[in-house]
MDTraj code that builds the backbone (N, CA, C; nanometers):
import mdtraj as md
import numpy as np

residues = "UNK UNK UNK UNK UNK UNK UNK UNK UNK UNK UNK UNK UNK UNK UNK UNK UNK UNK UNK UNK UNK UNK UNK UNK UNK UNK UNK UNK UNK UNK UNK UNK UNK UNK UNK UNK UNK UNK UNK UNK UNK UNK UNK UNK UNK UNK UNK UNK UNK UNK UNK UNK UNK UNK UNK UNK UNK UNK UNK UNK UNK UNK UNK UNK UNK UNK UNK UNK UNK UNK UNK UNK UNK UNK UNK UNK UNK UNK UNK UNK UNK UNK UNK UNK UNK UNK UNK UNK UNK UNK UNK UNK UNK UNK UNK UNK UNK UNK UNK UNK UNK UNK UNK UNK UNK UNK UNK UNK UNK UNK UNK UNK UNK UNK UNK UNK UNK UNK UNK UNK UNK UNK UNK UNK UNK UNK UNK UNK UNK UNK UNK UNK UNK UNK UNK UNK UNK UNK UNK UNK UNK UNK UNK UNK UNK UNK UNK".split()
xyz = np.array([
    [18.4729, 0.4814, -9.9825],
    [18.4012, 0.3744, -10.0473],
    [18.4715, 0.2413, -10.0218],
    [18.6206, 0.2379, -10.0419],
    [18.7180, 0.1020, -10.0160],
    [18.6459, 0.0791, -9.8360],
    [18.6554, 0.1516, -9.7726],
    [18.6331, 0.1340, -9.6387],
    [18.5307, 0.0354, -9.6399],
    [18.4148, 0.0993, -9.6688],
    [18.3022, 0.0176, -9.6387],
    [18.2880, -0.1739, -9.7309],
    [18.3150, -0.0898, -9.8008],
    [18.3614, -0.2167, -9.9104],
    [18.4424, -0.3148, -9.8205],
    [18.5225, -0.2997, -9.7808],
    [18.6333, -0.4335, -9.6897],
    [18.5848, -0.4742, -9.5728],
    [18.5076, -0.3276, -9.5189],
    [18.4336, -0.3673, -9.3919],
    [18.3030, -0.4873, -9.3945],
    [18.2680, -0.4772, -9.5515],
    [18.1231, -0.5419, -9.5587],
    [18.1705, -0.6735, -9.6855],
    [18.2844, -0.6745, -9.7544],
    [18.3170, -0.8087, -9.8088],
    [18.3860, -0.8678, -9.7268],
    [18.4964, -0.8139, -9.6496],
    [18.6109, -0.8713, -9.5437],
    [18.7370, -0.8783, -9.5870],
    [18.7384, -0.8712, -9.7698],
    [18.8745, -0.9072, -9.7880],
    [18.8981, -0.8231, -9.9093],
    [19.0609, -0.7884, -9.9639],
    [19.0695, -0.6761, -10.0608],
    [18.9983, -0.7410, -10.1918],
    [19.0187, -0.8468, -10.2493],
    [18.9711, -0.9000, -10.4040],
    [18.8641, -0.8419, -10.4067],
    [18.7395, -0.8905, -10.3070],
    [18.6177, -0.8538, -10.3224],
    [18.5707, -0.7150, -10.2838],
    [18.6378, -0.6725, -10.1754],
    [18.5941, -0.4696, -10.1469],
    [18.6429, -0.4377, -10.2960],
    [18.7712, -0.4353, -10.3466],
    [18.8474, -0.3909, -10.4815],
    [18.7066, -0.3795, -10.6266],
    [18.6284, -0.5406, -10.5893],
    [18.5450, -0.5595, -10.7041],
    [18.3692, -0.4915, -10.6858],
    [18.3849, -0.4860, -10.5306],
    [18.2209, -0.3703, -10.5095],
    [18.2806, -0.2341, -10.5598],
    [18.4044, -0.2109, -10.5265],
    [18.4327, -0.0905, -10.5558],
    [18.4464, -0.0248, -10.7053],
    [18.5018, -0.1345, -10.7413],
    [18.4498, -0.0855, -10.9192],
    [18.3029, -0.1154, -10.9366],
    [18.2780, -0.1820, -10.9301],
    [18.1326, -0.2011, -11.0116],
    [18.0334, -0.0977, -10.8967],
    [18.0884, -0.0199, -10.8219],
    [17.9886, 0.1047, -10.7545],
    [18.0187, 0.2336, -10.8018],
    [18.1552, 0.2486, -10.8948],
    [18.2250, 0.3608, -10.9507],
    [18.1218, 0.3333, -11.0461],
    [18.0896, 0.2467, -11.1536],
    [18.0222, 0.2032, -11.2674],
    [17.9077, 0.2708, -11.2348],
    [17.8167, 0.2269, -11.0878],
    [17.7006, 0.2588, -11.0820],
    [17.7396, 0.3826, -11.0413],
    [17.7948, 0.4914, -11.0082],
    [17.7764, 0.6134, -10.9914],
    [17.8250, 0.7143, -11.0813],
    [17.8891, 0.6460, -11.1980],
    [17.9018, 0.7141, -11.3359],
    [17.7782, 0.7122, -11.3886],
    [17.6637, 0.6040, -11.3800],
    [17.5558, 0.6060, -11.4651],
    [17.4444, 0.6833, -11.4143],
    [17.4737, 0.7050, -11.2288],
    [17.3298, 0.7419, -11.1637],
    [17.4030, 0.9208, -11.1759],
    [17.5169, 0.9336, -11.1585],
    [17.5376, 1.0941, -11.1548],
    [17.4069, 1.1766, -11.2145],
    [17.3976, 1.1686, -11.2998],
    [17.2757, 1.2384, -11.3995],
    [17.1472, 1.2787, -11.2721],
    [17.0762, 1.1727, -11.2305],
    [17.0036, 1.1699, -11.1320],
    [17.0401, 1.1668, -11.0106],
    [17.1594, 1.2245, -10.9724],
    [17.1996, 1.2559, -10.8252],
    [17.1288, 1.3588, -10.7793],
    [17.0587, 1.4214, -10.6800],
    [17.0182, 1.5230, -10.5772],
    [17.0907, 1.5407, -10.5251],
    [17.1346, 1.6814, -10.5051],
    [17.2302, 1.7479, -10.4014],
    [17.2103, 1.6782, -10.2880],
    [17.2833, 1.6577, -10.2103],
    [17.2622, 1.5760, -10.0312],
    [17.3969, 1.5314, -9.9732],
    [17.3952, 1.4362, -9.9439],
    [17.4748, 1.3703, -9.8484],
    [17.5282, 1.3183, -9.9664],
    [17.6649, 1.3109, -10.0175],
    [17.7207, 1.2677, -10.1250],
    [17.8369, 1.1420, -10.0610],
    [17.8295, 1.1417, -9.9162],
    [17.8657, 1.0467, -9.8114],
    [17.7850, 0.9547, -9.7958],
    [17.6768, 0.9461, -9.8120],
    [17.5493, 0.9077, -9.7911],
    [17.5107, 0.8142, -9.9250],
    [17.5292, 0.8824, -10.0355],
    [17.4429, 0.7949, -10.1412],
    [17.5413, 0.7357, -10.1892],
    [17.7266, 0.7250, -10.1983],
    [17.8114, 0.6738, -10.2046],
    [17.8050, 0.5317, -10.1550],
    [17.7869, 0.5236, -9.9907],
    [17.7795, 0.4478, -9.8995],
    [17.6718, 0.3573, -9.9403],
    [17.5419, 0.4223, -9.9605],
    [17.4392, 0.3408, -10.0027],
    [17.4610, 0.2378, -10.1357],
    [17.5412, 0.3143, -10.2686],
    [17.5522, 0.2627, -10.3664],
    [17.6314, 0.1274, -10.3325],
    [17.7638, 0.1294, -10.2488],
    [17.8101, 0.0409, -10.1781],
    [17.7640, -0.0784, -10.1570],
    [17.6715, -0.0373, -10.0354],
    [17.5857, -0.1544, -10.0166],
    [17.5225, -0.1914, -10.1249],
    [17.4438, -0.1527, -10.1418],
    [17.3358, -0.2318, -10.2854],
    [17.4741, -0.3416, -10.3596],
    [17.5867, -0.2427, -10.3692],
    [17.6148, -0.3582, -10.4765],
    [17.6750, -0.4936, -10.3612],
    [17.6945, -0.4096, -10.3127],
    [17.7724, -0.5667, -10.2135],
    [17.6411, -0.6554, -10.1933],
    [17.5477, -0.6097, -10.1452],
    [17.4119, -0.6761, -10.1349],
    [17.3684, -0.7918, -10.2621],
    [17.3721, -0.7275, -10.3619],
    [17.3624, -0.7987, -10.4685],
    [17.4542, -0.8840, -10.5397],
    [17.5602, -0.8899, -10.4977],
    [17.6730, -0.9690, -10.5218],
    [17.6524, -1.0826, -10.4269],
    [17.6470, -1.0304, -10.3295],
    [17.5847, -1.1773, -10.2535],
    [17.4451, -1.2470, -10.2424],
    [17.3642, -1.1679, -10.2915],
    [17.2693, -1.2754, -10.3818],
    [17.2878, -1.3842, -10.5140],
    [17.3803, -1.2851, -10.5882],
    [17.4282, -1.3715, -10.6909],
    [17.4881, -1.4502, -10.6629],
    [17.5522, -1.4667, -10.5280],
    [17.6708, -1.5249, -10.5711],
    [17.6170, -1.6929, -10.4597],
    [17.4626, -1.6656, -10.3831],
    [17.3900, -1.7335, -10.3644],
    [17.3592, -1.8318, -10.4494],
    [17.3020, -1.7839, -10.5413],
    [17.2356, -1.8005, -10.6792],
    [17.2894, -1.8838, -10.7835],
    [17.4149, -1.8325, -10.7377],
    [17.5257, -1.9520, -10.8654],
    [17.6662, -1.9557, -10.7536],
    [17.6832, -2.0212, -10.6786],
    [17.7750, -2.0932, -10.5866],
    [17.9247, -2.0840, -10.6972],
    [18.0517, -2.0705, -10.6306],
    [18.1429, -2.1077, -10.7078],
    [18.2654, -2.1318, -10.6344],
    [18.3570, -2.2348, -10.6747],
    [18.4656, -2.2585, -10.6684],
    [18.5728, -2.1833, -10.6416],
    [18.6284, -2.1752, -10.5455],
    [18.7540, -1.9865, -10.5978],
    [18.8660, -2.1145, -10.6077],
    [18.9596, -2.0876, -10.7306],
    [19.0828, -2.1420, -10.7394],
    [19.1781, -2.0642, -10.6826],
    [19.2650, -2.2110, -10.6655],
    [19.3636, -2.1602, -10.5525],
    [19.4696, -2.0398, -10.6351],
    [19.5272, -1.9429, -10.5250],
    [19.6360, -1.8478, -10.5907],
    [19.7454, -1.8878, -10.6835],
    [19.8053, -1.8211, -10.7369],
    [19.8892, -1.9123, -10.8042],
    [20.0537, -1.8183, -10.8076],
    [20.0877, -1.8694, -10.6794],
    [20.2258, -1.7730, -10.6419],
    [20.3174, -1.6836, -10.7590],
    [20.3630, -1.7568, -10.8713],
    [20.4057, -1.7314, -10.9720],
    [20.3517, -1.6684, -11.0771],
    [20.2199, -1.5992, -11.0295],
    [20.1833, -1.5395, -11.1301],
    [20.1155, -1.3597, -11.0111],
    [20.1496, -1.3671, -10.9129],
    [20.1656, -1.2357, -10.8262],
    [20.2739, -1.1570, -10.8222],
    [20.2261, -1.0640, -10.8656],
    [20.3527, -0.9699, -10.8151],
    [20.4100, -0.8787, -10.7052],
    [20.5094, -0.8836, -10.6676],
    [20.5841, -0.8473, -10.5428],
    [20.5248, -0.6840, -10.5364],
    [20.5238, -0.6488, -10.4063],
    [20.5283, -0.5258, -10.4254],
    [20.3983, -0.4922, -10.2634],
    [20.4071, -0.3262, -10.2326],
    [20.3444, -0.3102, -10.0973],
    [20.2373, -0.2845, -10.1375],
    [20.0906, -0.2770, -10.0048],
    [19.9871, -0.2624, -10.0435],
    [20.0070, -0.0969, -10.0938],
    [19.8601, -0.0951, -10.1484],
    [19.8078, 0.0595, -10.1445],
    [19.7767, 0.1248, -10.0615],
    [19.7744, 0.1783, -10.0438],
    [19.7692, 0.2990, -9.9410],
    [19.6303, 0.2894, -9.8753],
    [19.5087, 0.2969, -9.9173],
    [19.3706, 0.2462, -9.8655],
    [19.3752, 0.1193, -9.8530],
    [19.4582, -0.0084, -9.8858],
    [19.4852, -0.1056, -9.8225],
    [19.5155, -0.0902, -9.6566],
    [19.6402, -0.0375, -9.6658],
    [19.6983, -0.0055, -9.5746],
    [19.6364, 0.0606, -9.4437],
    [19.5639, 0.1366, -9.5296],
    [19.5477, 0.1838, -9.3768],
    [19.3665, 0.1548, -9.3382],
    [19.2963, 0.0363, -9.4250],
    [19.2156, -0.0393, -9.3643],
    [19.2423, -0.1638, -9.3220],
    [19.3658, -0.1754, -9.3334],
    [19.4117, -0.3359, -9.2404],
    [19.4629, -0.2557, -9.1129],
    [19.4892, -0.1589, -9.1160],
    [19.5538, -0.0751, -9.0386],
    [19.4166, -0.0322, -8.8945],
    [19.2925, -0.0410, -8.8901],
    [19.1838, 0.0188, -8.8957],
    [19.1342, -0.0605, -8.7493],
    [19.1344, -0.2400, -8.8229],
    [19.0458, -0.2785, -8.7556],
    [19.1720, -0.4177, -8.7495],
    [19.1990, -0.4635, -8.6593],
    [19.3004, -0.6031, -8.5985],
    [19.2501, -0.6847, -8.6759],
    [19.3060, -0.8135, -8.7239],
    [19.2447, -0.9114, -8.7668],
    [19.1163, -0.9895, -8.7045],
    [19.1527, -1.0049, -8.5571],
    [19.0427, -1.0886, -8.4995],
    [18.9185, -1.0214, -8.5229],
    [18.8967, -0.8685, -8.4668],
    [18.7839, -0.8017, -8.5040],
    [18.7572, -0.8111, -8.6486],
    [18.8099, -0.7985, -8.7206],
    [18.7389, -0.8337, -8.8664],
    [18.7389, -0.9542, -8.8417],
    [18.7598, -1.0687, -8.8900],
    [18.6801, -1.1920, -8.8762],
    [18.5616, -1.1947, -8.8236],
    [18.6215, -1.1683, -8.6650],
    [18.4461, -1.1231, -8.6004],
    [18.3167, -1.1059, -8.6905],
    [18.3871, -0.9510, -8.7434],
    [18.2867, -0.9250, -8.8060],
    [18.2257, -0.9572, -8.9566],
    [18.3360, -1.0273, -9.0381],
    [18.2990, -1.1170, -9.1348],
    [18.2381, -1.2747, -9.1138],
    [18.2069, -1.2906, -8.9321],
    [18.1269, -1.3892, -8.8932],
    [17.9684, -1.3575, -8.9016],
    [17.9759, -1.2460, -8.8795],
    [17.8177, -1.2011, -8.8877],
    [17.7242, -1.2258, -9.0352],
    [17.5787, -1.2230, -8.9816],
    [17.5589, -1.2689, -9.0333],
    [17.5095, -1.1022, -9.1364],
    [17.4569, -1.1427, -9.2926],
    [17.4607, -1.0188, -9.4005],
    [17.4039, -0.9255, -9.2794],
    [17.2739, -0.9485, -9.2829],
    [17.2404, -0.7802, -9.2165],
    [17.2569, -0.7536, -9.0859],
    [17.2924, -0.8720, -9.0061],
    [17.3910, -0.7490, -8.9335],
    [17.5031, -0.6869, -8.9202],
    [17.6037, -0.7393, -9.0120],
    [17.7356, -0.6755, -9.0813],
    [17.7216, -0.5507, -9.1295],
    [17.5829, -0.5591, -9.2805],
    [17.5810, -0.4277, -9.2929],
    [17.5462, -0.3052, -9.2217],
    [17.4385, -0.3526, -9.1224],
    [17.4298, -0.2555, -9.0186],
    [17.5217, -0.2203, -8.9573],
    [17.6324, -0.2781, -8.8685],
    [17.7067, -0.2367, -8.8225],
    [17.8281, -0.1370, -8.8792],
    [17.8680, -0.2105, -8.9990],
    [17.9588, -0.1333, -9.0796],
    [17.9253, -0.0140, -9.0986],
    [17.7747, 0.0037, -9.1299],
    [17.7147, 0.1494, -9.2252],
    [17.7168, 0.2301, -9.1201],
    [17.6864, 0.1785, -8.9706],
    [17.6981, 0.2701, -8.8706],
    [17.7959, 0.3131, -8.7883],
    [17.9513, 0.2105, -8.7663],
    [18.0159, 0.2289, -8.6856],
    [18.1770, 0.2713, -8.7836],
    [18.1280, 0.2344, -8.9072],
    [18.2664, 0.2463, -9.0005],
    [18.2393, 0.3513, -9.0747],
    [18.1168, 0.3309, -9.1263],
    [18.0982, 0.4948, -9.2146],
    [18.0513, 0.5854, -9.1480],
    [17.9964, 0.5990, -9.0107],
    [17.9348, 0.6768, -8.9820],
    [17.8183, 0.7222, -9.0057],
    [17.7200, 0.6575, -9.0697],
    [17.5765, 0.6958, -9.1201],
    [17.4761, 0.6794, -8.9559],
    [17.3912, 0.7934, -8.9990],
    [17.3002, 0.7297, -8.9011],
    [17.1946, 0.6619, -8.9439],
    [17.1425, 0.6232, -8.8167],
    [17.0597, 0.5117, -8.8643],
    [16.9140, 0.5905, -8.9181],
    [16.8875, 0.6944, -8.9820],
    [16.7940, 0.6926, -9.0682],
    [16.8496, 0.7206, -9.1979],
    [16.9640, 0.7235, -9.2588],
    [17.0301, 0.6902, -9.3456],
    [17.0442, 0.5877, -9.3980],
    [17.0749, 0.4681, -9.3015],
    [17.0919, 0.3391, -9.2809],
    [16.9981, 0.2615, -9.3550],
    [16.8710, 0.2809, -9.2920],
    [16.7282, 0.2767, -9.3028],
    [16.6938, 0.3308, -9.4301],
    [16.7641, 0.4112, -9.4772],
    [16.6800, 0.4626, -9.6498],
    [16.7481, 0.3791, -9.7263],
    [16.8840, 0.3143, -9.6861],
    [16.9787, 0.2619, -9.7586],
    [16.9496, 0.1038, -9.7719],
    [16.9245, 0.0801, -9.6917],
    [16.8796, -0.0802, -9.6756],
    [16.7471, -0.0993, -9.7251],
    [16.6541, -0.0006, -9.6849],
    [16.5037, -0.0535, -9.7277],
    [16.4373, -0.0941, -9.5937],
    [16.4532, -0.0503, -9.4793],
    [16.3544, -0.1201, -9.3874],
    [16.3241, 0.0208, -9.3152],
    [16.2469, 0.0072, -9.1914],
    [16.2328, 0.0861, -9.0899],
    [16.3592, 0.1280, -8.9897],
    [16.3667, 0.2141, -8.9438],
    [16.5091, 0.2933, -8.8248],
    [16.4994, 0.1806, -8.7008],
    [16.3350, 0.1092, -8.6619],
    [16.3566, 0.0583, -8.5324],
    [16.4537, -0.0795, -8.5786],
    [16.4541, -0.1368, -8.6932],
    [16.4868, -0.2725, -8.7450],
    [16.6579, -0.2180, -8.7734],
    [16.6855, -0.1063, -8.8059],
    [16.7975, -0.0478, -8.8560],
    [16.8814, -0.1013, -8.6980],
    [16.8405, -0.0079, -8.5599],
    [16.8485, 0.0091, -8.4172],
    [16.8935, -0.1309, -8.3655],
    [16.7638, -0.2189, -8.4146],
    [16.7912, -0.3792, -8.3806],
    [16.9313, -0.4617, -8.4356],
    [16.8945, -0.3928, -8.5586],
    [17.0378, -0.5152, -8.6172],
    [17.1657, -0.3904, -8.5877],
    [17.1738, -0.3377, -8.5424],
    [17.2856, -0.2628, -8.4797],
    [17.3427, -0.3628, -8.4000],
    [17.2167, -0.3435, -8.2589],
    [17.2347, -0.3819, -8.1357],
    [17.2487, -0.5117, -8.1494],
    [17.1973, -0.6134, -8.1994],
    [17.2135, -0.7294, -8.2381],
    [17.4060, -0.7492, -8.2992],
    [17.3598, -0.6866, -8.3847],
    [17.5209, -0.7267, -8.4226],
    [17.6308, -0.7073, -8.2909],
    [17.5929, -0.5582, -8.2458],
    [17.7346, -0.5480, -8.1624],
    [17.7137, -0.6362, -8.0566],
    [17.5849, -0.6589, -8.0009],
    [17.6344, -0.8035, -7.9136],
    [17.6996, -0.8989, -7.8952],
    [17.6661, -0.9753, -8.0793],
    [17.7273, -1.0823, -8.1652],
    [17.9062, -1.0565, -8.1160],
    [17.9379, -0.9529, -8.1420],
    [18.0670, -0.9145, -8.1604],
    [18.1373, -0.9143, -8.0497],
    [18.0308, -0.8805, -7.9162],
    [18.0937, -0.8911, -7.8236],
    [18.1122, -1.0072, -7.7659],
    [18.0221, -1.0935, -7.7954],
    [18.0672, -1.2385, -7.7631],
    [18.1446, -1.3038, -7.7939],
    [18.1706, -1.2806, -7.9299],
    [18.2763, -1.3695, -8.0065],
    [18.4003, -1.3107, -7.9849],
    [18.4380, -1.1613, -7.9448],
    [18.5623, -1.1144, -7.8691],
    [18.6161, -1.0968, -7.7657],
    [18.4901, -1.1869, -7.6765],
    [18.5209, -1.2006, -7.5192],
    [18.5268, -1.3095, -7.4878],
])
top = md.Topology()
chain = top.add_chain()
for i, resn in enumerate(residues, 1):
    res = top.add_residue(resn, chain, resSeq=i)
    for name in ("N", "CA", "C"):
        top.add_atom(name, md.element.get_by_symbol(name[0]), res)
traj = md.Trajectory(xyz[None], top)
C-alpha cells in the first residue's frame, strides 16, 4: 500500500497520509469485501483516496509551512521508506511526479503494483482501451523527460 502511495503522492508526508486514511477506509469497507484480489482492492482503495485528496486539495489550495528543524527528530527511515527510495532513483521519481494525475496513476497501478489493466480500469472508472492509452502516454512522457 506505502508503495503505491509514494509512487502516486511522490513524497513520504503525503504516501504516510493516503496510507492512513486507506487503512480507515478498509477497516470500514472490510464488512463488504468479496473474496478476490485482496492486491487488487487494496491498490484500488489507494487510489481513490489519493484521487480525492487531490481534488480537495484543488478545491481549497494551501500553504505548506516551512519545516521546522528543531522540532524533527533524528533518527533512520523505516524500513518501507527505505526500501521505496531504494526502488526508484530520484530523477525517475520526479519524472514521474511530473506527470500529469492520470497518467501517473496509470502508470504506477501498472508498472509498480502490478495490476493489469482491467483491474486498472475497474479501479479508475474508465474503459481498458483509455486504461492502455494513459499507460502508453505516460511511459512516453517519461521517456522524454529521461532522455
Amino acid at each position: 500500500m506505502y508503495s503505491v502511495a509514494f509512487r502516486l503522492a511522490g513524497n513520504h508526508s503525503d504516501a504516510e497520509d493516503v496510507v492512513q486514511e486507506a487503512l480507515l477506509r478498509v477497516k470500514r469497507g472490510l464488512e463488504s469485501y468479496k473474496p478476490g484480489s485482496l492486491h487488487g482492492w487494496l491498490a484500488r482503495i489507494v487510489t481513490n483516496v489519493f484521487l480525492d485528496e487531490t481534488r480537495r486539495r484543488k478545491r481549497r489550495p494551501q500553504t505548506r509551512l516551512p519545516d521546522d528543524p528543531d522540532r524533527v527528530l533524528a533518527g533512520g527511515p523505516a524500513a518501507d521508506d527505505a526500501l521505496a527510495m531504494e526502488s526508484l532513483p530520484d530523477h525517475i521519481q520526479q519524472a514521474l511526479s511530473g506527470l500529469a494525475d492520470e497518467f501517473r496513476t496509470a502508470v504506477v497501478l501498472c508498472d509498480v503494483a502490478g495490476l493489469s489493466y482491467a483491474e486498472i480500469a475497474d479501479q479508475i472508472g474508465v474503459p481498458v482501451g483509455t486504461v492502455r492509452s494513459r499507460v502508453h502516454r505516460g511511459r512516453m512522457r517519461l521517456r522524454e523527460v529521461l532522455s
